[in-house]
C-alpha positions as CSV (number, residue, x, y, z in Angstrom):
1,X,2.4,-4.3,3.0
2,X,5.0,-7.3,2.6
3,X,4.0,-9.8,5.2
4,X,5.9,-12.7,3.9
5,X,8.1,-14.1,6.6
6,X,10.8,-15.2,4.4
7,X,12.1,-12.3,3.0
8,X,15.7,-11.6,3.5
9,X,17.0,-8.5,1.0
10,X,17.3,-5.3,1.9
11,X,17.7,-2.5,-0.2
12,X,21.1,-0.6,-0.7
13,X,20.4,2.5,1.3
14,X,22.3,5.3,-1.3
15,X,19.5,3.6,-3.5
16,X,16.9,4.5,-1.5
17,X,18.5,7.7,-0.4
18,X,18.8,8.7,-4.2
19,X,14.7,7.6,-4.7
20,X,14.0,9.7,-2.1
21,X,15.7,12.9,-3.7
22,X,14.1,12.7,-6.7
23,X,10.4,12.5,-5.8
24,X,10.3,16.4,-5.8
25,X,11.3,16.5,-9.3
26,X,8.9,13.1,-10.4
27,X,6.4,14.6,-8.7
28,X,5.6,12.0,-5.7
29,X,3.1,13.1,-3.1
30,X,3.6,10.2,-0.4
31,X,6.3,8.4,0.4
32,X,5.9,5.2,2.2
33,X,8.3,3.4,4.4
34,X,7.8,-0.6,4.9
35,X,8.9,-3.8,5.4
36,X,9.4,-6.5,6.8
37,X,9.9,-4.1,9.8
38,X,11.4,-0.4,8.9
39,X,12.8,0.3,12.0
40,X,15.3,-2.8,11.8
41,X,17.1,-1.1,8.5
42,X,20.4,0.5,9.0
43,X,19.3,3.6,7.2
44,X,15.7,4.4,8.8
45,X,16.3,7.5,10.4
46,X,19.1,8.5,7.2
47,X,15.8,8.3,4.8
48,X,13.2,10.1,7.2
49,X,15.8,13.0,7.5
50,X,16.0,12.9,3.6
51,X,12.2,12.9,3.6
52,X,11.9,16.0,5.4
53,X,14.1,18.1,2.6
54,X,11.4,17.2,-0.1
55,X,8.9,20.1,0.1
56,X,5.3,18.3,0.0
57,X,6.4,14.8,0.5
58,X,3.9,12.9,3.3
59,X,6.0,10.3,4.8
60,X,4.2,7.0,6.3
61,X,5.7,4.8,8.3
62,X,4.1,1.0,8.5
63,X,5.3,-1.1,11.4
64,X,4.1,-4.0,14.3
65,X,4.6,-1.4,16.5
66,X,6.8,-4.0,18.7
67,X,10.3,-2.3,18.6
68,X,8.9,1.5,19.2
69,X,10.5,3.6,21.8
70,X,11.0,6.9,22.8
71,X,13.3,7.7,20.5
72,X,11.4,6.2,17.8
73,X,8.6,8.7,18.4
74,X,10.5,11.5,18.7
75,X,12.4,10.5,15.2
76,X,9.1,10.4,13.7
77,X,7.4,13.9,14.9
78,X,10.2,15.4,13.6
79,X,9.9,14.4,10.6
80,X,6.3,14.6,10.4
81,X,5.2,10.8,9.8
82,X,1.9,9.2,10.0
83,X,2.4,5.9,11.4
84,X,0.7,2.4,10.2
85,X,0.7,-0.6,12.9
86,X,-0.9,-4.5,11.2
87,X,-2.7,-5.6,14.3
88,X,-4.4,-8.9,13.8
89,X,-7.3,-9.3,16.0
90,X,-7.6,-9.6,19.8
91,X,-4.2,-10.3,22.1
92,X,-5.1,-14.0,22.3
93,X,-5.3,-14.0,18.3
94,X,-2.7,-11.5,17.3
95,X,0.0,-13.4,19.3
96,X,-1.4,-16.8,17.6
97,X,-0.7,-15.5,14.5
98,X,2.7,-13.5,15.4
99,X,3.8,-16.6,16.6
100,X,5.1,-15.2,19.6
101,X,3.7,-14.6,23.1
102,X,3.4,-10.7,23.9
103,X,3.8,-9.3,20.6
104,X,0.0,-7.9,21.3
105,X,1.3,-6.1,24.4
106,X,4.6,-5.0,23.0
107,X,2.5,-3.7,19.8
108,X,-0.3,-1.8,22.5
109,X,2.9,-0.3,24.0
110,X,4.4,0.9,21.0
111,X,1.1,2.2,20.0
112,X,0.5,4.1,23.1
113,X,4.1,5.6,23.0
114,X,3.1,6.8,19.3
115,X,-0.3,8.2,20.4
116,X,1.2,10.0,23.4
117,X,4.1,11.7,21.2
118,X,1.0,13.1,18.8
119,X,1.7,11.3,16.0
120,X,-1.7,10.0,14.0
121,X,-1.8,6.2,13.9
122,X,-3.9,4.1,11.7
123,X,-4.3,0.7,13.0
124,X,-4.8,-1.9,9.7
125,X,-6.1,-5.2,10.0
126,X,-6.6,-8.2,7.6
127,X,-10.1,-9.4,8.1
128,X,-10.6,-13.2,7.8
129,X,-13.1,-15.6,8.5
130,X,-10.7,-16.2,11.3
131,X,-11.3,-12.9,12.9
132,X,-14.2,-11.6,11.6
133,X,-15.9,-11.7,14.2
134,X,-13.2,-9.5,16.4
135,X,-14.2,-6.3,13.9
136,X,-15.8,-4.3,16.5
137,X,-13.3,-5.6,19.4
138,X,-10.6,-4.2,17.8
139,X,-12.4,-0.9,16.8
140,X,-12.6,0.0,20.0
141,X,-9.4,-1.2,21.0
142,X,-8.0,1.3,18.4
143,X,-10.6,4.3,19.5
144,X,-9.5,3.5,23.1
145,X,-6.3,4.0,23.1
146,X,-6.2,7.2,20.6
147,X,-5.5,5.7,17.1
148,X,-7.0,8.5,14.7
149,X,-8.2,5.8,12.1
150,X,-9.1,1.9,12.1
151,X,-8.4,0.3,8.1
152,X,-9.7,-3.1,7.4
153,X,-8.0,-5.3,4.4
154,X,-9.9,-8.2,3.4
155,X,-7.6,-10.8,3.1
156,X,-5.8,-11.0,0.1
157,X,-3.6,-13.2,-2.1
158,X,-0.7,-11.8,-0.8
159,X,2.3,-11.7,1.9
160,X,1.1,-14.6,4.5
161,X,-2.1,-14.4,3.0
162,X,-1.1,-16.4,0.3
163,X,-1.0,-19.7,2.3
164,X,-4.3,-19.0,4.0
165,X,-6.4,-18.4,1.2
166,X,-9.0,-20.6,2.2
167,X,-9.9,-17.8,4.9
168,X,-11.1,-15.1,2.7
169,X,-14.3,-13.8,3.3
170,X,-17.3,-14.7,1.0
171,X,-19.1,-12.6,-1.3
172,X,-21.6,-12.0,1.3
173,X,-19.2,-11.3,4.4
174,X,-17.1,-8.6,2.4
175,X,-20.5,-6.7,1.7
176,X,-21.4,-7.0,5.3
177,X,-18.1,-6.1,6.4
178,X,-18.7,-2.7,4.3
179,X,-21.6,-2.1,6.3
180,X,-20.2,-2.9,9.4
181,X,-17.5,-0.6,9.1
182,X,-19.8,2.1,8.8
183,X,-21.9,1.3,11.5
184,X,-18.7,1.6,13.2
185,X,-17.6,4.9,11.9
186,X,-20.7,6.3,13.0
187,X,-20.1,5.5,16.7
188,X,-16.7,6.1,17.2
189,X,-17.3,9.6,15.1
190,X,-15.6,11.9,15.3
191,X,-12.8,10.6,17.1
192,X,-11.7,7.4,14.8
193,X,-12.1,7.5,11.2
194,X,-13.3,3.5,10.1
195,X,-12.9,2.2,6.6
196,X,-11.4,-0.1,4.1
197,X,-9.1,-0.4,2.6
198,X,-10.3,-1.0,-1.3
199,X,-12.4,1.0,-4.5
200,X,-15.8,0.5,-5.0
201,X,-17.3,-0.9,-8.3
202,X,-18.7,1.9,-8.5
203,X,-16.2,4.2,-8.6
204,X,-14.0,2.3,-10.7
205,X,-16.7,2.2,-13.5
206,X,-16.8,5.9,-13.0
207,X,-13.3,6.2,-13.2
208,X,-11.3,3.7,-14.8
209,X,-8.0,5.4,-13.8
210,X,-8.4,4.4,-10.6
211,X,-7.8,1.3,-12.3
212,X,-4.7,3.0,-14.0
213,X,-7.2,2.8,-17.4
214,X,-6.5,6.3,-18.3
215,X,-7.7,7.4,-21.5
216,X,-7.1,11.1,-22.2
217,X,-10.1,13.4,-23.1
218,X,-12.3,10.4,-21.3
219,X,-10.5,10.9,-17.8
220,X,-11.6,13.5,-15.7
221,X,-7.7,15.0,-15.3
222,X,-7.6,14.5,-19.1
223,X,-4.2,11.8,-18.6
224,X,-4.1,9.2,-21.2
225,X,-0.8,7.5,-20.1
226,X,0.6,8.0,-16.2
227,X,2.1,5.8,-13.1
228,X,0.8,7.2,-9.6
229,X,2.5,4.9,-7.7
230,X,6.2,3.2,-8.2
231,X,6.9,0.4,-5.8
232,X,10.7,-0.5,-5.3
233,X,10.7,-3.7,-3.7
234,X,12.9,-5.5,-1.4
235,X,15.7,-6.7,-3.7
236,X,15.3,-3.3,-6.0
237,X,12.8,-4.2,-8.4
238,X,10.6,-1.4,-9.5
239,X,7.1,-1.8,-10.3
240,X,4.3,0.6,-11.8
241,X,1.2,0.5,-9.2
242,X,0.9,-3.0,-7.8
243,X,3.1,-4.4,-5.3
244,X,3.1,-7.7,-5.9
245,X,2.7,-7.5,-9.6
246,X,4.8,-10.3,-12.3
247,X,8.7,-9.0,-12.6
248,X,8.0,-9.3,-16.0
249,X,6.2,-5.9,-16.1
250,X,9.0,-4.3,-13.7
251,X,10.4,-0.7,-14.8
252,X,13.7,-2.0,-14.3
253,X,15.7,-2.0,-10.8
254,X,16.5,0.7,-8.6
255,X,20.2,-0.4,-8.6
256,X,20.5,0.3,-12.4
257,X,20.4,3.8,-12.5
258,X,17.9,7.4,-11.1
259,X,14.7,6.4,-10.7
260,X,13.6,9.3,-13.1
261,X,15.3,7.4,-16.1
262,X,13.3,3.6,-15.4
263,X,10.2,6.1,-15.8
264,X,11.5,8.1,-18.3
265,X,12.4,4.5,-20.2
266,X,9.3,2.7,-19.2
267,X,7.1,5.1,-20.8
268,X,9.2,4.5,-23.9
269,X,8.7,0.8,-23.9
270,X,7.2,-1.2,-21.2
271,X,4.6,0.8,-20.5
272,X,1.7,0.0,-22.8
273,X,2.4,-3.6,-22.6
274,X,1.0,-2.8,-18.6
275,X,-1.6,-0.8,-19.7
276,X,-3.0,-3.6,-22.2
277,X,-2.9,-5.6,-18.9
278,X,-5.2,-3.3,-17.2
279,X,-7.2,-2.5,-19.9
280,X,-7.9,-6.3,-20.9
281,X,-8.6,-7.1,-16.8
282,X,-10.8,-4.2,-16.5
283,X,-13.0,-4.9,-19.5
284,X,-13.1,-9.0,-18.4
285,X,-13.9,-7.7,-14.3
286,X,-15.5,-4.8,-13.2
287,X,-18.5,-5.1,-14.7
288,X,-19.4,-8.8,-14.0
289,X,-17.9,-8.2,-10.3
290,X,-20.6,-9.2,-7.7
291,X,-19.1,-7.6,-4.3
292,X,-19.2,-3.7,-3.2
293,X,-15.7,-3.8,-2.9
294,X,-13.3,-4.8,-5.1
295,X,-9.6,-5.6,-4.9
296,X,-8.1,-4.5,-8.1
297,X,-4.4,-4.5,-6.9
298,X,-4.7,-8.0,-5.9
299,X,-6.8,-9.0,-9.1
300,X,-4.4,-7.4,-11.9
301,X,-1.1,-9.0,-9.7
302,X,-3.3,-12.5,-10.2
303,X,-3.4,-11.8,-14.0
304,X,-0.3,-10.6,-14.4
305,X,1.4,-13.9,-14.0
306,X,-0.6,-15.5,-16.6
307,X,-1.9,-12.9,-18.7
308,X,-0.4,-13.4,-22.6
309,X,-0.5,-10.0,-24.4
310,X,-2.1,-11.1,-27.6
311,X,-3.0,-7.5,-28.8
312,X,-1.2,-5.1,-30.4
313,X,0.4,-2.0,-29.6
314,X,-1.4,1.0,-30.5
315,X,0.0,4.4,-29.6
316,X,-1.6,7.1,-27.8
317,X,-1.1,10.5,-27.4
318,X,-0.4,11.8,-24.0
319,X,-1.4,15.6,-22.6
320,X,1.8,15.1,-21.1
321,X,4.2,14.6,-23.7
322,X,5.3,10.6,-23.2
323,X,3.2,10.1,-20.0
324,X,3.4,11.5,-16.4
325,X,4.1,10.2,-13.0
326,X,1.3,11.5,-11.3
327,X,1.8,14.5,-8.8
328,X,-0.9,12.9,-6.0
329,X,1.5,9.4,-6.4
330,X,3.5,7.6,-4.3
331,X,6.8,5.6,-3.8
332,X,6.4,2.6,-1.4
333,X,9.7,1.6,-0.3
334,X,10.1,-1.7,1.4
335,X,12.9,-3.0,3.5
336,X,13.9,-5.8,4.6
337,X,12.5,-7.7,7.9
338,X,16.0,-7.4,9.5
C-alpha cells in the first residue's frame, strides 16, 4: 500500500472506470482499491458498483478504517468487498505514528462497524523494531474484536518506510517473527488466520514465477512470458507486478489509451527488458538470501532504479501467443489521499 504522506494525484475516474471494465476480458481475478485513503475519492462507490458487473472479480478495499460509517459498510457488502485496515501497533503507538490523537479509536470504530456489517477484515501491520514487541498485543486486539485475519509486513523500503529504514528488523528478528506468527495462528485458530505477508526462499527457488521468472516448459502452468498483476498508480502510471518499481519499466499510462492495449504493447516491447530484470536479480539473490522470508517486490523495486540492462534480448516463445496477463492477477488501483 502507498503510505507516503505527500502524495497529491488522483486518478481520472472514467480511467479507472474504463480499467475496471476490462478486467473480465484481461483476465484479472482481484481488484484492489487503495490509497492514500479510498474512501476520500469522488468516484469510490462509482468503481465498487462497476466492480460488481465483472463476473469473478474479488474486490479489496484497503483503508485506516478512520472515515467508515454506516453507509460505508453497507456500500461494501453490497458489493462484496473484503476490507484491509494498516493498524500500527498499540493505541498509544498507532496515534504516535498517525500523528494524530484518536486515530486508534476512530480506526477500532471503523473496524467494529465493518466486523458487525459481516464483512471479513484483515488487519495489516508493519513490524519494526519499534513495535516488535506489540506482535501478540495486537493479535489479539484483531481476534477480539472479530477481524478474520492478522498480516504482518516487515518493514519495507517503501511509502513512510522509506525514511525509517534504520527500523527494519534483522536477519534474526524476521525469522523469529515467522515463528511467532505461527505460534500465534495456532492460538487464535480457528477464528483469525495469522501470517505474513511475503514468499519464502523456498518456494521461490521452487517456483521462480513467483518471482515473475517464467520460463515455459520449466514452469509448472507451462507460461514463459505473463504479468499477474498491473499496478496503476496515483498519477496513471502503469506498472507490471511491483508497485513501487522505476517509471522506466512502466507499460505506459492509464491516460493514454485501454488498458488492454499498454499490455497488448508491452508484451511487444518493454516486456523482456523487465523480465531480464528479474531474471538477472533472481540469479544475483535468492540463493545467497539468508532470511526465511524474503521481500522480492521490495528487492527488484531497489534494483530497478539502478539496474543497467547489459544483456541482450533473446526471444521466447510463449504458450500464449505474445504473453498472457495471468487469469489469478490483479489490478491495484491507488487513489489519491484526498
Amino acid at each position: 500500500m502507498e503510505g507516503s504522506p505527500q502524495r497529491r494525484e488522483q486518478l481520472p475516474l472514467e480511467a479507472v472506470l474504463r480499467a475496471v471494465e476490462e478486467s473480465a476480458a484481461l483476465g484479472v481475478g482481484t481488484l484492489y482499491l487503495t490509497g492514500g485513503e479510498p474512501l476520500l475519492y469522488r468516484g469510490f462507490s462509482d468503481i465498487l458498483r462497476a466492480s460488481t458487473q465483472i463476473p469473478g472479480l474479488e474486490t479489496t478495499v484497503c483503508t485506516n478504517a478512520t472515515l467508515v460509517k454506516g453507509r460505508h459498510a453497507e456500500l461494501l457488502t453490497d458489493s462484496r468487498a473484503r476490507v484491509n485496515v494498516s493498524i500500527d501497533g498499540n493505541e498509544e503507538f498507532h496515534d504516535y505514528f498517525r500523528c494524530l490523537q484518536g486515530a486508534f479509536r476512530a480506526a477500532e470504530d471503523g473496524v467494529r462497524i465493518l466486523v458487525d456489517a459481516g464483512l471479513e477484515v484483515t488487519i495489516v501491520t508493519t513490524i519494526s523494531q519499534s513495535n516488535l514487541h506489540m506482535l501478540a498485543d495486537i493479535a489479539q486486539w484483531a481476534a477480539g474484536i472479530g477481524a478474520a485475519e492478522f498480516r504482518v509486513q516487515p518493514l519495507l523500503r517503501l511509502g513512510r518506510g522509506i525514511g525509517i529504514a534504520d527500523q527494519r528488523l534483522t536477519s534474526v528478528q524476521l525469522n523469529e517473527l515467522v515463528m511467532t506468527l505461527s505460534d500465534l495462528a495456532n492460538r487464535y485458530r480457528p477464528g483469525l488466520k495469522c501470517g505474513v505477508i511475503g514468499v519464502t526462499r523456498r518456494y521461490l527457488l521452487a517456483h521462480p514465477c513467483a518471482a515473475y521468472v517464467c520460463n515455459g516448459a520449466g514452469c509448472h502452468r507451462r507460461v514463459a512470458r505473463e504479468i499477474k498483476k498491473v499496478v496503476i498508480r496515483e498519477d496513471g502510471t502503469v506498472l507490471p507486478e511491483v508497485t513501487n518499481l522505476s517509471h522506466d519499466f512502466a507499460l505506459g499510462n492509464i491516460t493514454d489509451g485501454p488498458l488492454s492495449h499498454l499490455v497488448a504493447r508491452y508484451f511487444e516491447n518493454g516486456y523482456e527488458r523487465f523480465d531480464r530484470l528479474c531474471r538477472t536479480t533472481y540469479a544475483e539473490t535468492v540463493q545467497q538470501w539468508g532470511d526465511v522470508v524474503v521481500p522480492w517486490d521490495q528487492i527488484v523495486a531497489a534494483r530497478s532504479y539502478t539496474w543497467r540492462d547489459e544483456v541482450a534480448a533473446t526471444d521466447v516463445e510463449s504458450p500464449c501467443g505474445k504473453g498472457c496477463l495471468a487469469g489469478a492477477g490483479a489490478t491495484l488501483v491507488r487513489a489519491d489521499r484526498g
